[in-house]
C-alpha positions in Angstrom: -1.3 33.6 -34.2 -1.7 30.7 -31.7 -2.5 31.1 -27.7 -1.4 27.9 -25.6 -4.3 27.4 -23.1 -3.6 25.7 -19.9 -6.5 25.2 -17.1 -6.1 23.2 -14.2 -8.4 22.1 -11.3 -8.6 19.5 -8.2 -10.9 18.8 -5.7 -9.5 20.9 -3.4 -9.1 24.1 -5.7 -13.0 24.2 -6.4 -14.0 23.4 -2.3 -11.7 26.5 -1.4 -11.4 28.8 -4.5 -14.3 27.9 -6.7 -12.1 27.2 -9.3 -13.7 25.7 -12.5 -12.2 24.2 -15.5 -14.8 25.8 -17.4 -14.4 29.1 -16.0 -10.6 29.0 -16.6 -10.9 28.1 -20.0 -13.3 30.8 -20.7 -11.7 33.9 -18.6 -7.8 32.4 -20.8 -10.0 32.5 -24.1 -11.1 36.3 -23.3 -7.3 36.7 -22.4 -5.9 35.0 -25.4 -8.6 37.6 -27.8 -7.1 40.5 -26.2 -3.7 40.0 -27.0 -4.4 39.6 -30.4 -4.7 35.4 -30.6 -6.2 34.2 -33.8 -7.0 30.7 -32.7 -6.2 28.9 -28.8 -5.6 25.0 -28.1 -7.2 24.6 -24.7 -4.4 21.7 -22.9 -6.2 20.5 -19.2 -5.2 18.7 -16.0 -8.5 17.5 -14.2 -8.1 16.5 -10.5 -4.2 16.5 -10.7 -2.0 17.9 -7.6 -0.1 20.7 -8.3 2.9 19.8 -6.4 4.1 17.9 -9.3 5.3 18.6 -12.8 4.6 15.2 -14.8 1.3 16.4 -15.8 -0.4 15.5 -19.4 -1.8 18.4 -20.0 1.4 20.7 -19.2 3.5 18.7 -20.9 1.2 18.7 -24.3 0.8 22.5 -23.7 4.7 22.9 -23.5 5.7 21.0 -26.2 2.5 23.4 -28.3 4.4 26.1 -26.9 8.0 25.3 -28.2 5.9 24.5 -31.3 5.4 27.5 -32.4 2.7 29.6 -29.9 3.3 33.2 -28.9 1.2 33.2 -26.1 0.9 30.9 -22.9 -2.0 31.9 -21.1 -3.1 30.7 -17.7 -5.2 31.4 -15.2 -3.3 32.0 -12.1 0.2 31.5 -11.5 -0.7 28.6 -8.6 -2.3 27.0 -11.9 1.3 26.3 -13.2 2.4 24.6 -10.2 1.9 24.8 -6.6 5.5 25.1 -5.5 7.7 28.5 -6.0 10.6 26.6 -7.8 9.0 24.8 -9.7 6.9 28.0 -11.0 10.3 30.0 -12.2 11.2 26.7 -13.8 8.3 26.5 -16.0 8.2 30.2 -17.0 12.1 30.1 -17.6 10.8 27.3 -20.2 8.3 29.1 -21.7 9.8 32.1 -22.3 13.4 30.1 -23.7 11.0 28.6 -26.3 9.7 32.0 -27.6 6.5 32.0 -26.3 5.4 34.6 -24.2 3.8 33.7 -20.5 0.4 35.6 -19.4 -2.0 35.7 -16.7 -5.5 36.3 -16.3 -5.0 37.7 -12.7 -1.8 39.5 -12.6 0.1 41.4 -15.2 3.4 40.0 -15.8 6.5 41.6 -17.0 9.9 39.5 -17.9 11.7 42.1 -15.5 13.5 42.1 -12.6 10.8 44.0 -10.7 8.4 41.5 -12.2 10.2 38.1 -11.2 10.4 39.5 -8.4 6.4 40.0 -7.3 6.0 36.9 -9.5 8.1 34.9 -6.6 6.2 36.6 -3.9 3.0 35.3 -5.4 4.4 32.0 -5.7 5.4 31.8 -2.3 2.0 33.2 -0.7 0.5 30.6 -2.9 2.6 27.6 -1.6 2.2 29.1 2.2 -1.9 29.1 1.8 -2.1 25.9 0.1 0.2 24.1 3.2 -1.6 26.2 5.6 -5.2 24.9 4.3 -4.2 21.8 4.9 -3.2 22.4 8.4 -6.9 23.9 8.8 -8.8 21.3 7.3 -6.4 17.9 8.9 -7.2 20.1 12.4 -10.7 20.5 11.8 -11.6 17.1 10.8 -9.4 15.4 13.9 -11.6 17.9 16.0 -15.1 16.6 14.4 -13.9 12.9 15.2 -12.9 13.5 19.0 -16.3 15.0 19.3 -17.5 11.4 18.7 -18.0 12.3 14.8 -16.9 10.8 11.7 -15.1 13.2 10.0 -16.0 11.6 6.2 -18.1 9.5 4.4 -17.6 5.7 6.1 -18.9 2.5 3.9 -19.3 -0.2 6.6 -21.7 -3.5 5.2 -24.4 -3.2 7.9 -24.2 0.3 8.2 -25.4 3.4 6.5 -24.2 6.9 6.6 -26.3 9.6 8.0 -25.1 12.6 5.7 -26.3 15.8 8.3 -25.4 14.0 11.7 -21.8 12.6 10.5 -22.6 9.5 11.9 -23.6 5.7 11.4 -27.0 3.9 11.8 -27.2 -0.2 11.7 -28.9 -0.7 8.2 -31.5 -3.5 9.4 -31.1 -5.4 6.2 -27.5 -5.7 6.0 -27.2 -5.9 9.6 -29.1 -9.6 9.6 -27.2 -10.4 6.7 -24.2 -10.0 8.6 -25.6 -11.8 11.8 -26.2 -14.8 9.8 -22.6 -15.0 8.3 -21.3 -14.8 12.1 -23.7 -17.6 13.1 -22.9 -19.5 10.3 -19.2 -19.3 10.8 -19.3 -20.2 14.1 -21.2 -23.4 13.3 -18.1 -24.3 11.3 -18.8 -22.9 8.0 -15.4 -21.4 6.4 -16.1 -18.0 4.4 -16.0 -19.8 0.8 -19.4 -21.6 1.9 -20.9 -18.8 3.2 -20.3 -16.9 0.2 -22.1 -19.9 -1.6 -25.2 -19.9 0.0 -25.7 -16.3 0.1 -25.1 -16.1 -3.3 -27.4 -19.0 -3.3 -30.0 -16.9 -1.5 -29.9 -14.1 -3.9 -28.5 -12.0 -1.3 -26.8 -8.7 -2.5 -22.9 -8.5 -1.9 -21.9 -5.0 -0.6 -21.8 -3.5 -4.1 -24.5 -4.7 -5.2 -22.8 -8.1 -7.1 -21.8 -11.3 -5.8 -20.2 -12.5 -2.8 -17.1 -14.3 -2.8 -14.6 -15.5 0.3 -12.3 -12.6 0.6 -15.4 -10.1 0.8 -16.8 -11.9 3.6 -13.9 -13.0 5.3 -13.0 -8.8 5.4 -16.1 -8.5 6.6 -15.9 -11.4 9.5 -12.5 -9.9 10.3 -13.6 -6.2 10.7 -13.2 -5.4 14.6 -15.3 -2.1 14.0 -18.9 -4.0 14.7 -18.1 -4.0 18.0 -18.8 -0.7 18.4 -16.0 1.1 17.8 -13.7 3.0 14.5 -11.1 4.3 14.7 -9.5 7.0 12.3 -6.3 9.4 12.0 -4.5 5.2 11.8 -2.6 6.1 8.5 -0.8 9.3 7.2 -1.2 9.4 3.8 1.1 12.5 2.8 2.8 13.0 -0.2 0.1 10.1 -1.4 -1.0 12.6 -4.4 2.4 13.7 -5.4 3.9 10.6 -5.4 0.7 8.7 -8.1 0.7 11.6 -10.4 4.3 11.3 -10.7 4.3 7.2 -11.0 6.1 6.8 -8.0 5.3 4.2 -5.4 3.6 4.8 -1.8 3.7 3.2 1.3 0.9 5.4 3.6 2.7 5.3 7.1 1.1 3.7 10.0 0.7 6.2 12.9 1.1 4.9 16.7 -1.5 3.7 18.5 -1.6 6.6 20.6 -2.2 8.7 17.9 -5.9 6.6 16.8 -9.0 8.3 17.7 -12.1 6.6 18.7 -15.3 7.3 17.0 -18.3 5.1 18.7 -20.6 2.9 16.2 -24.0 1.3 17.2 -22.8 -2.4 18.5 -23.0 -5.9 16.3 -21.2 -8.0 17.9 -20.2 -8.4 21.5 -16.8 -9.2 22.7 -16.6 -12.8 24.0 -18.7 -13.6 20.7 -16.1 -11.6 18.6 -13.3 -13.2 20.0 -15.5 -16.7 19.4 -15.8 -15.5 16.1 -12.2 -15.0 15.4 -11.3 -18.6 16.7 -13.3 -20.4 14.2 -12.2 -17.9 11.0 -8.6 -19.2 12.5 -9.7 -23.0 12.3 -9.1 -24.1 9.5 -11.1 -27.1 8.1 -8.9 -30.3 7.8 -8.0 -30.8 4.1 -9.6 -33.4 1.7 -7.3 -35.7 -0.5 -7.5 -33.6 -3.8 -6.5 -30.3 -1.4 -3.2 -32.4 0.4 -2.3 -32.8 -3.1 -2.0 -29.0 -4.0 -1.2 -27.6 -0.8 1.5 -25.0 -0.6 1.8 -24.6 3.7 5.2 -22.6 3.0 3.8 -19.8 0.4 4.4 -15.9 1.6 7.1 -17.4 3.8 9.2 -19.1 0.9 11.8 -16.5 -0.7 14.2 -17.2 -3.6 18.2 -17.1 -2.2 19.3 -15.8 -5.8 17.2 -12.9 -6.3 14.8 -12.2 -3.1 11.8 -13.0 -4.7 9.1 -15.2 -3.1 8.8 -18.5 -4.0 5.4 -20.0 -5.1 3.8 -23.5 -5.5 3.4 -25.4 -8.7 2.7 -29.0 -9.8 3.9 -31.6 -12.5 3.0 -35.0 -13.3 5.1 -38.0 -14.2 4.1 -41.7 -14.4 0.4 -41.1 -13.2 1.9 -39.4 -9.9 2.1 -35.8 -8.7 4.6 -34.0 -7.6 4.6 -31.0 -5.3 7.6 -28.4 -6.3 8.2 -24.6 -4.8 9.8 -22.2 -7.5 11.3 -18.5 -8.1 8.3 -16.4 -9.2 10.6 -14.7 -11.1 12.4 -17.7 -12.6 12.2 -17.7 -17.0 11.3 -21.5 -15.9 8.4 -21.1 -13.5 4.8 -21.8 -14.8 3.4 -19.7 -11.2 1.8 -16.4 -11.7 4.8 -13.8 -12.0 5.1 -12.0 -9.0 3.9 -8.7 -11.0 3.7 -8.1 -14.8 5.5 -5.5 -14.7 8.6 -6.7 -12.9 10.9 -7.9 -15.7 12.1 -11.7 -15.7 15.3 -11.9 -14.9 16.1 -14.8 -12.0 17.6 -18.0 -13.4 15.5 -19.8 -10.7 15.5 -21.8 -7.9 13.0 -24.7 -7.6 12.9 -27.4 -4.6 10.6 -30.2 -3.7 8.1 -29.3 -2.1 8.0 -32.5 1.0 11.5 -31.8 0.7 11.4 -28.0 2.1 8.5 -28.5 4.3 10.1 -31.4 5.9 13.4 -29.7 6.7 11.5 -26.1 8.1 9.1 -28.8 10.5 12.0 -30.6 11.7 13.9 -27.3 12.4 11.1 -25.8 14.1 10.7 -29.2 16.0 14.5 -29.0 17.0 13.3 -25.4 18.5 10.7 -26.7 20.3 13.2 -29.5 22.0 15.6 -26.7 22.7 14.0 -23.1 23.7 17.7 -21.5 23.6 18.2 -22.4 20.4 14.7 -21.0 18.9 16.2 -17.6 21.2 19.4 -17.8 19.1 18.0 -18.2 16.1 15.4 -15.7 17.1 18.2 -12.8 17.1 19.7 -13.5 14.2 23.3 -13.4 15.9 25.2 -11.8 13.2 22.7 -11.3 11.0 22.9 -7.2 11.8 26.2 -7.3 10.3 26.5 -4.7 7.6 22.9 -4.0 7.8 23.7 -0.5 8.7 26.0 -0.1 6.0 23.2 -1.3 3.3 20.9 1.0 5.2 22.9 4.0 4.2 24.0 2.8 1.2 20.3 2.3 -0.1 19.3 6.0 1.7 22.4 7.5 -0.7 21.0 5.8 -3.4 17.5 7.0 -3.2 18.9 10.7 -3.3 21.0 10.1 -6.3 17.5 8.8 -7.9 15.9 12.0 -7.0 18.9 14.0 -8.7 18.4 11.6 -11.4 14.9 12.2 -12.0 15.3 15.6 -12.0 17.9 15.7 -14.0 15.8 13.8 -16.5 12.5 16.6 -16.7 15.4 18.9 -17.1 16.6 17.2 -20.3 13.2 16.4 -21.5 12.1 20.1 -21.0 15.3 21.7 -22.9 14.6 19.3 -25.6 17.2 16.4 -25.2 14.9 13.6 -24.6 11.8 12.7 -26.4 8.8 11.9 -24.6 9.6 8.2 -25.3 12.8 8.2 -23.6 11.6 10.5 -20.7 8.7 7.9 -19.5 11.0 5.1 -19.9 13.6 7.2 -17.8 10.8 7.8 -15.0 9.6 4.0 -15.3 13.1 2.8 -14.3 13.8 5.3 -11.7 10.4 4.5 -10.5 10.8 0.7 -10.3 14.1 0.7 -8.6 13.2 3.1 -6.1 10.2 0.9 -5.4 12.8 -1.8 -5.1 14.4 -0.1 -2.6 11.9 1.2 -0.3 10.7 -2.7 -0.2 14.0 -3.4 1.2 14.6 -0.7 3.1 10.3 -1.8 4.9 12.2 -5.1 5.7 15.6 -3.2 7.2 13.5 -1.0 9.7 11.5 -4.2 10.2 14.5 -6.0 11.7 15.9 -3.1 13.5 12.5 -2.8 15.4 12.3 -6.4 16.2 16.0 -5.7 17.3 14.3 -3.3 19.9 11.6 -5.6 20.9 13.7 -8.8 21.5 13.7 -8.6 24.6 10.3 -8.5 25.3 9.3 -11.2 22.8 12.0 -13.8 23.7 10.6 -15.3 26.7 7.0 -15.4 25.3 8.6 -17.6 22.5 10.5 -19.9 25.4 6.9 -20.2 27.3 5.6 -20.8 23.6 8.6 -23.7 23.2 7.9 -25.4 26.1 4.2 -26.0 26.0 4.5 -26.9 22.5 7.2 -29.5 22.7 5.0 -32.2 24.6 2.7 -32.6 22.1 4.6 -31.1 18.8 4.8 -34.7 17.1 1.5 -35.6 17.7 -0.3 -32.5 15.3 -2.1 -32.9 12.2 -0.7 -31.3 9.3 -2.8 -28.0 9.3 -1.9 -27.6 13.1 1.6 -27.2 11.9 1.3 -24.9 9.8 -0.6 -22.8 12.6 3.0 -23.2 14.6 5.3 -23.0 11.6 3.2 -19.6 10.8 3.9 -18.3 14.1 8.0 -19.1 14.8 9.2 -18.8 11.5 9.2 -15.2 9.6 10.8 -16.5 6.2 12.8 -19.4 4.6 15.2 -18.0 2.2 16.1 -21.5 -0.8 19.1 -21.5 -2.2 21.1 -24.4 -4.0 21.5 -27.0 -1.6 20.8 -24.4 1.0 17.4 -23.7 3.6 18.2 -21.0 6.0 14.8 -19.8 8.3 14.7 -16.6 10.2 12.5 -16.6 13.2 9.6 -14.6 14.0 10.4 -12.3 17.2 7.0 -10.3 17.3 6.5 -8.4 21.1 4.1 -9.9 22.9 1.2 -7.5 22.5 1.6 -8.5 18.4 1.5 -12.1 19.2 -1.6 -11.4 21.5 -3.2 -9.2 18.7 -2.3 -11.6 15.7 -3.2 -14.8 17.6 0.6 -16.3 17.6 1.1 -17.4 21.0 -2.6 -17.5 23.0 -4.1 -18.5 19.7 -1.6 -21.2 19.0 -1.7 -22.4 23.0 -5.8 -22.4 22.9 -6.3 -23.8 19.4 -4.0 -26.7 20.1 -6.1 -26.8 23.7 -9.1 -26.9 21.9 -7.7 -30.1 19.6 -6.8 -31.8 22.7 -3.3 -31.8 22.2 -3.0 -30.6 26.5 
């Protein structure tokens, strides 16, 4: 006769329990002997939530059980599943396929009396594991308002002092990171610097090569100024969300919210802020660059399907020609936009002068008219029906739920193989990302909405010192002022509509839109 074995562990079972796989397994073997089990298949889930029931190890274990087993044996009921209704689900389960459900620490009996004490032990279980959390989130948001780090921080330049929760400059990295601000603010953009380090047989932060982005994060980092902060993002429901193949946004907490944990000091201010001028200068482009330059990319969206639009090339007659195309179009030789979203848009595709010229002579017509960059700047009319799609999309995501639930349901009664069920949850899983993208850009424009007010008349002082001296900036100046009025350029056939940035003024302060744009074109000479 055949025992089902199911163990289950995560990081946070062995810190407050002590749980072990290996001392699950053993105490369910010595279990499985004493009811009489001939032989048990041991089924495991390593470092996976319980909040969740697509697991790989309970779903191989189930579908042992409906095979044929007579005994399911587990550990502790909070080993099945973390949540109460989830718990009665997968014992109704087990016990509809003939297999009979037993636990190391508690007796259980298919009773009334006994589903009932089996729910109490569910719930206590749920309420310890929620209020553990609470404990641990307060003590560690304690630690870092005493001026401490409340985990493990990587900083390049820095190492971690393990029984003081703190940081010490790391005198090797530190130089390391001295030279990269010295050499970028004698003009040296971050691919170079990666270059010669790498030339220098200096390390990269792990221990391999550099290469642009790594020191450009690094550059970019306001930290070696002295300060961290943590408690900036909520990552809740982060677990429960990747063990069940959903996407996750973390959400971004309010300022207010941020605690400061002091650093030792890299950088000072004024040179910081020196620093962050020249990473903004860009060097002018060469020939063979102009050629391949795509200004408009990450602002550039498809009109037929939403997608963005990305920059490709063709040749004809010895000449080059510069196109924008649908990322998702079955025509477009640029990288799809991800490999697992499914071709489908018949494309649009649009010179690439011919789309930069028309968004430069709109945002020149802006410049000549302030009012006008206001108008556009709230969207008049553009809110129409945006609260309608709002709610429709919300109603949508709760009939995906329902759907997905409805879909273990089947799968566990036996309706769907396990084919069809991770093609089911694959779907469900890529339209609701679908949706929450759109749903990010709906909350987007109802908080600019909010902050329009604020942000108009820094774009009207923006307008009118840029006016005088709009038609006399190079080509990579532009793009600096494109960048900063224009928020997206939807392309449709024979159709370029733009949507204006309307950032507050604090975010055009902290993302170098208005006093960046004003000082950089000082800087040229352009005042």
């Amino acid at each position: 006769m055949l025992a089902v074995v199911y163990v289950r562990v995560s990081t946070e079972d062995q810190a407050r329990h002590g749980y072990s796989l290996e001392a699950q397994e053993e105490a369910c073997r010595r279990k499985a002997l004493e009811l009489g089990a001939a032989r048990a298949e041991v089924y495991r889930d390593e470092g996976v939530t319980g909040e969740v029931l697509e697991r790989p190890g309970l779903q191989a274990a189930l579908a042992a059980a409906k095979a044929g087993a007579k005994w399911f044996v587990v550990y502790d009921p909070d080993r099945l599943s973390r949540k109460l209704a989830h718990q009665l689900l997968l014992a109704e389960q087990i016990e509809r396929a003939g297999c009979r459900l037993e636990f190391v620490t508690m007796d259980w009996q298919d009773t009334p009396e006994g589903r009932l004490f089996y729910s109490l032990r569910g719930a206590i279980a749920e309420y310890e594991k929620e209020k553990f959390k609470a404990r641990s989130r307060f003590g560690k948001l304690a630690k870092a308002r005493r001026g401490l780090l409340p985990h493990r921080l990587r900083i390049f330049g820095y190492r971690y002092v393990p029984g003081e929760a703190r940081l010490e400059i790391d005198p090797g990295e530190a130089e390391v990171y001295r030279r990269m601000v010295r050499m970028t603010l004698e003009g040296l953009p971050p691919a170079r610097i990666a270059e010669r380090l790498n030339g220098s047989g200096v390390p990269g932060p792990n221990g391999d090569r550099w290469y642009r982005a790594t020191v450009r994060r690094i550059l970019r980092n306001p930290a070696y100024q002295g300060t961290v902060y943590v408690n900036k993002v909520s990552w809740e429901g982060a677990k429960t969300a990747a063990a069940s193949g959903h996407s996750y946004r973390p959400r971004r907490r309010s300022r207010e919210e941020w605690i400061a944990v002091p650093i030792p000091q890299l950088i000072g201010r004024e040179e910081w802020e020196a620093l962050q001028r020249a990473l903004d200068r860009r060097r002018p482009p060469t020939r063979k660059d102009a050629r391949h330059r795509y200004p408009l990319t990450g602002l550039a969206r498809c009109g037929l399907c939403g997608g963005p639009m990305s920059g490709t090339h063709a040749h004809s007659r010895g000449r080059i020609y510069r196109y924008y195309v649908c990322s998702r179009s079955t025509g477009s030789n640029a990288r799809p936009e991800s490999r697992r979203t499914p071709v489908r848009c018949p494309g649009v595709s649009i010179r690439a002068d011919t789309l930069e010229e028309a968004v430069w002579n709109r945002v020149r017509e802006w410049l000549a008219d302030p009012e006008a960059l206001v108008r556009d700047a709230r969207q008049e009319g553009a809110f129409t029906g945006i609260a309608k799609e709002k709610a429709k999309l919300e109603r949508r995501l709760k009939d995906l739920e329902r759907k997905h639930e409805r879909a273990y349901e089947g799968y566990a009664q036996g309706l769907a193989t396990p084919e069809m069920f991770r093609k089911m949850v694959d779907e469900i899983a890529r339209e609701r990302a679908g949706i929450e993208q759109r749903l990010v850009e709906i909350r987007r424009m109802e908080e600019n909405a909010r902050m329009l007010e604020r942000g108009v008349e820094a774009l009207r002082e923006l307008a009118r010192d840029a006016a005088a001296w709009a038609d006399e900036l190079a080509q990579e100046d532009r793009e600096v002022l494109i960048r900063a009025l224009v928020r997206r350029v939807t392309v449709s056939d024979g159709e370029i509509l733009l949507e204006a940035a309307v950032p507050a003024p604090e975010a055009l302060l902290e993302k170098g839109t208005l006093t960046h744009v004003r000082d950089y074109m000082n800087s040229k000479k352009y005042f």
